[in-house]
C-alpha positions in Angstrom: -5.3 101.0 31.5 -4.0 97.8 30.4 -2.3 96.7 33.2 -5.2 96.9 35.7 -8.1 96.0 33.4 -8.3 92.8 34.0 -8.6 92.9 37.6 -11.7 95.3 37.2 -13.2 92.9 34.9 -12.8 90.1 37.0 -14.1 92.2 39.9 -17.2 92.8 37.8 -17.4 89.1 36.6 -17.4 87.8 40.7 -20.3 90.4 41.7 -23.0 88.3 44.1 -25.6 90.7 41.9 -26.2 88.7 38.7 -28.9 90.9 36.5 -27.0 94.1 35.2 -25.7 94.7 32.3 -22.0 96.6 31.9 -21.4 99.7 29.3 -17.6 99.4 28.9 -16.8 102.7 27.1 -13.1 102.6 25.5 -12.1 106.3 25.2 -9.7 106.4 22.7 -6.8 104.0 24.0 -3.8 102.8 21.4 -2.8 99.6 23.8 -4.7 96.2 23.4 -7.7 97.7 26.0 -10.2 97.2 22.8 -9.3 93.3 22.2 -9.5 92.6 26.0 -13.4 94.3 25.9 -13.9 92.9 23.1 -13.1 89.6 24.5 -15.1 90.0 27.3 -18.1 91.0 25.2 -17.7 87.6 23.1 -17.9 85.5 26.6 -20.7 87.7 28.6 -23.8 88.8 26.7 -24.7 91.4 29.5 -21.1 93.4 28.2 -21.5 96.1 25.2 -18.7 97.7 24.4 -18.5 101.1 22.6 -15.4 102.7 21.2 -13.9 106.1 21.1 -12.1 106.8 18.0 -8.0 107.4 19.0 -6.8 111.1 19.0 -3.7 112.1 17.0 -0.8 112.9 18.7 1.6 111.0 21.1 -0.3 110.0 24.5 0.5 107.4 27.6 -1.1 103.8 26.5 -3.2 104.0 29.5 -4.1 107.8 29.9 -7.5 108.7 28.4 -7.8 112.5 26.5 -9.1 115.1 29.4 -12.0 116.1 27.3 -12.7 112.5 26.9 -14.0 111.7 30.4 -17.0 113.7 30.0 -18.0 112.3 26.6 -17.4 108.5 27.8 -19.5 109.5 30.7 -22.7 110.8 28.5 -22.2 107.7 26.0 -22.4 105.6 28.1 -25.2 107.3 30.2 -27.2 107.4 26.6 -26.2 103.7 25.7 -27.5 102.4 29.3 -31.0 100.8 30.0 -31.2 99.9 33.6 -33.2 102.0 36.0 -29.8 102.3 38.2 -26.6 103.2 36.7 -23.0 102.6 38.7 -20.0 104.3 38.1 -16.9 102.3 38.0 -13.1 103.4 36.3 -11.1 100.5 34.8 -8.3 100.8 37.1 -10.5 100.0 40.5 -11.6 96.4 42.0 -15.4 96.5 42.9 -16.1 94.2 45.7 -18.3 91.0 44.9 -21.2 92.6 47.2 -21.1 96.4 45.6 -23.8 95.7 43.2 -26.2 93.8 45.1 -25.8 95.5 48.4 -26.2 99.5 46.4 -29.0 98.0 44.5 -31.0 96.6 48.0 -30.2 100.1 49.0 -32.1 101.9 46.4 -35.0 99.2 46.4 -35.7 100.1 49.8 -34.8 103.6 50.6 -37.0 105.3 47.6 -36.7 108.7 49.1 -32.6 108.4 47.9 -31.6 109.3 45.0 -28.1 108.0 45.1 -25.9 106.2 46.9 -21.8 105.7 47.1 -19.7 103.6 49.4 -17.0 103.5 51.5 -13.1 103.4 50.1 -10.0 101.6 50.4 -7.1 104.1 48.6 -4.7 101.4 47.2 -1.3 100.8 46.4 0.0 101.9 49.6 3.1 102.9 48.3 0.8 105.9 46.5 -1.0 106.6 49.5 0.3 109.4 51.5 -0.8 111.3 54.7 -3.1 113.5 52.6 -4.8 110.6 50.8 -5.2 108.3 54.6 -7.2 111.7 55.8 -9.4 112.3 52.8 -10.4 108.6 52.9 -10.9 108.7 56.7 -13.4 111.6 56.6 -15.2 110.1 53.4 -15.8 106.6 54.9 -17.3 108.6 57.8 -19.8 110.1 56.0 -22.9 107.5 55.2 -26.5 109.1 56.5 -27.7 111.5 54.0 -27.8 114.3 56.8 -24.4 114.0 57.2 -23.6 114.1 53.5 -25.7 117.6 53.4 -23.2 119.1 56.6 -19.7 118.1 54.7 -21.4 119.1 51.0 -19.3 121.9 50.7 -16.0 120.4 52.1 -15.5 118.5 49.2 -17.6 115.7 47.3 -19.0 113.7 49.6 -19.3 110.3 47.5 -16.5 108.7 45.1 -17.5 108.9 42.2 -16.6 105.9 40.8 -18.7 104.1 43.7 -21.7 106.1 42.5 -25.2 104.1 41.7 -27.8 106.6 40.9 -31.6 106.4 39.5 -31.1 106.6 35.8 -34.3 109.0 36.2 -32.4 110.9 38.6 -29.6 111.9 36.2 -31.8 112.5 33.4 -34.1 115.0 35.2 -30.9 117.0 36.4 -29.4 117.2 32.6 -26.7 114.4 32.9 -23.0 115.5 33.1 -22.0 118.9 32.4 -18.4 120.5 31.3 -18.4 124.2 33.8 -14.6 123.6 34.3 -14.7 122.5 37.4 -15.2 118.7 38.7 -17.9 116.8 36.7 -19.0 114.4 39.9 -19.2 117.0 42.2 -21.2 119.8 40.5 -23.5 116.5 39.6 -23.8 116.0 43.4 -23.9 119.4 44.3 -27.2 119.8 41.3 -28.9 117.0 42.7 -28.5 118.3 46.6 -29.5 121.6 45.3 -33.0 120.5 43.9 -33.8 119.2 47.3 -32.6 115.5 46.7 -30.9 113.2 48.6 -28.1 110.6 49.1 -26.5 108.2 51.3 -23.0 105.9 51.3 -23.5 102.5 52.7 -20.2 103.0 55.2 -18.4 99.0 53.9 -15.5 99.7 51.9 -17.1 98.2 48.7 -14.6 99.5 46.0 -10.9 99.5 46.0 -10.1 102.8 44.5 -6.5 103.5 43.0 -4.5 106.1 43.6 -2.3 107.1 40.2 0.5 109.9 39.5 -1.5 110.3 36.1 -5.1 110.4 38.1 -7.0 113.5 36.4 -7.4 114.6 39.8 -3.8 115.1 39.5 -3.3 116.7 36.4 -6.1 118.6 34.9 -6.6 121.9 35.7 -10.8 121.0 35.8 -9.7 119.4 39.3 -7.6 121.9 40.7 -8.0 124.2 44.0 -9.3 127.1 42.3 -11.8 125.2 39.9 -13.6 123.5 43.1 -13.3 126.7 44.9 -15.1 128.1 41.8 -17.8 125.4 41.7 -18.4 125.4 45.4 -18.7 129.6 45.6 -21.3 129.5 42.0 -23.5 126.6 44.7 -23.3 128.8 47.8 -24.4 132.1 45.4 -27.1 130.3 43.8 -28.5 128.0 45.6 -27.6 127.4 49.6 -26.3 131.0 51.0 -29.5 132.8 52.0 -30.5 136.4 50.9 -30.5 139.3 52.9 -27.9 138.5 55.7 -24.6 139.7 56.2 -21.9 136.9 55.5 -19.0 136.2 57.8 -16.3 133.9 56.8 -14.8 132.3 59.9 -10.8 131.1 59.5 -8.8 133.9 57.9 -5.7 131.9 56.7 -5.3 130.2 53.2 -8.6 128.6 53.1 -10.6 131.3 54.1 -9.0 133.9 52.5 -9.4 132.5 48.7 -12.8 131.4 49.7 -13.7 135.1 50.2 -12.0 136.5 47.2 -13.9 134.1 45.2 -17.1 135.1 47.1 -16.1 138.5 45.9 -15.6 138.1 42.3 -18.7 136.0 42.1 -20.5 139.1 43.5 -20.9 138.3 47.0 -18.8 140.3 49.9 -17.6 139.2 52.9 -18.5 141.4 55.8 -16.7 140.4 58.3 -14.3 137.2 59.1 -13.5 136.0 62.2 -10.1 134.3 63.1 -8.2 133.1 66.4 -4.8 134.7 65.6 -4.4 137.9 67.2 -1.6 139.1 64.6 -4.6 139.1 62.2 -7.7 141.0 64.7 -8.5 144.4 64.1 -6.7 143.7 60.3 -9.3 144.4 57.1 -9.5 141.2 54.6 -10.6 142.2 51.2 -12.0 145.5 53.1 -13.8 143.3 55.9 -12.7 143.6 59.4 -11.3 140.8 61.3 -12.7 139.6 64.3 -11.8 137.4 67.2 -14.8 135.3 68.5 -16.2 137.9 71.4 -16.6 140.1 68.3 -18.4 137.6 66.3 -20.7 137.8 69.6 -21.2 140.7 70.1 -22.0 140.8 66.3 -25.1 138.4 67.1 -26.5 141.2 69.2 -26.8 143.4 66.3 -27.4 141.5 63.0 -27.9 137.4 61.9 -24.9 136.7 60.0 -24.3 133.7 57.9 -20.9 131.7 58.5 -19.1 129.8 56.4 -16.4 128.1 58.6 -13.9 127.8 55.9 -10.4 126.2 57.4 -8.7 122.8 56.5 -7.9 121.0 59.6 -11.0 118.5 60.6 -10.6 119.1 64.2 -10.6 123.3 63.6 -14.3 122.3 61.9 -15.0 120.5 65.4 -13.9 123.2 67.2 -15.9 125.7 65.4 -19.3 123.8 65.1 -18.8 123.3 68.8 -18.7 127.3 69.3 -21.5 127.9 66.8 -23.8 125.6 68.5 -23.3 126.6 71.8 -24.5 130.2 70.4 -27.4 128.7 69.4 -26.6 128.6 65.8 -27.8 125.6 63.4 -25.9 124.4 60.7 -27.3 124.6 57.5 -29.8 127.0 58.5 -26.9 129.6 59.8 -24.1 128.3 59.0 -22.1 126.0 56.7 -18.8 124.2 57.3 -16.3 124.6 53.6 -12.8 123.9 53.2 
């Protein structure tokens, strides 16, 4: 962390927002992160600074223990006082206006409880294709409705842009280890309860991209575990009951989506898919369908959709379709990925 901590601090230091106090938790790094918290501490009476004892064994000066995260994150949840807690990783640069401009937010929307920000992924020598199309369809999410369509594409705010009501996070049990992604099954609790959030759509934090990045590296953020997390969501809280489900996109995100579906104890009875290789085909014993079936369907049942593929503009394309059957996201369908 060393190399970039300053610059976070400094970012902190410049913030237009003067009344907050800042929780620095050092989790258990062996480089000279303590004396430069530390030192900020002796300068800045709104900085307290709690430490993580170092773990044995040989580890990167800068790469704090996987199990850590989630332990810094409730420390410093129990240590802080405000009504608003804000999210931020030692490695980003927080724009002067973050805190004031999230805080104004909250004051005056009380019917949110949350709110993130637009990105900018930095260095661009670490930012590929992938990461330019991810931040593209996060900074275009910002009114809460829209937050609630994508919900189950992936998370919908940064987390290390989150502000939340301290109340918030309490009533909905703080972080919790399920294995999966510790922001998003936060996000996907608090949408579930009824709650919701907005991003103000100004890039206000300068978010690094990192080979090391958990995101990267720990299994808690692969493929499967937020197929896992988003599948346990649909079961128990925003798939209704008593309608047959159809999972439309048959090819490597649909597919997964529906054997997770399965193991979790909910079938797929039917997908539907544009590739005529695949129509007529079973899927996990559910027959494939090209879109005059899915139709025809409609005269006989209500199905529920999940449109699971990866492509932005197949999502387009297949809210387009829904609609003009008269079917309403969220209430029939969903959009995953």
């Amino acid at each position: 962390m060393r190399p970039w901590l300053p610059q976070c601090i400094e970012s902190l230091e410049a913030q237009s927002l003067r009344d907050y106090e800042v929780v620095a938790v050092d989790d258990r790094s062996i480089d000279d992160t303590a004396v430069l918290l530390s030192q900020w501490a002796s300068r800045d009476d709104r900085v307290r600074v709690f430490t993580r004892a170092p773990a044995s064994g040989a580890r990167l000066p800068d790469q704090a223990s996987e199990d850590g995260l989630l332990s810094a994150l409730d420390l410093a949840v129990a240590a802080a006082r405000a009504p608003l807690l804000a999210r931020m990783d030692g490695d980003d640069i927080a724009d002067p206006l973050r805190l004031e401009l999230q805080h104004d937010l909250l004051s005056a929307r009380r019917d949110l409880a949350g709110c993130g920000t637009a990105v900018e992924l930095f260095p661009p020598s670490e930012v590929g294709d992938g990461y330019r199309r991810y931040e593209s369809w996060l900074n275009g999410l910002s009114d809460p409705e829209t937050l609630r369509r994508d919900l189950l594409v992936e998370c919908p705010v940064a987390h290390p842009t989150l502000m939340i009501r301290r109340s918030v996070l309490f009533g909905l049990g703080g972080y919790r280890d399920r294995g999966w992604p510790e922001d998003y099954d936060l996000i996907l609790r608090l949408h579930a309860a009824g709650m919701r959030i907005a991003n103000l759509s100004r890039p206000l934090l300068r978010w690094r991209v990192r080979p090391d990045r958990h995101s990267l590296t720990s299994d808690r953020y692969s493929p499967e575990a937020f197929r896992r997390c988003k599948v346990h969501f649909l079961d128990q809280a925003f798939l209704p009951s008593g309608r047959p489900l159809v999972v439309w996109g048959a090819g490597k995100v649909g597919k997964p989506l529906a054997r997770e579906l399965l193991r979790q104890g909910r079938p797929v009875w039917a997908f539907v898919d544009l590739d005529a290789r695949k129509i007529g085909q079973e899927i996990h014993g559910a027959p494939v369908l090209d879109p005059d079936g899915f139709e025809a369907l409609l005269r006989d049942c209500d199905p529920y959709v999940l449109a699971a593929v990866g492509s932005p503009g197949a999502r387009s394309e297949i809210r387009q379709v829904l609609d003009t059957l008269g079917r309403r996201e969220i209430d029939d369908y969903r959009v995953c990925a």
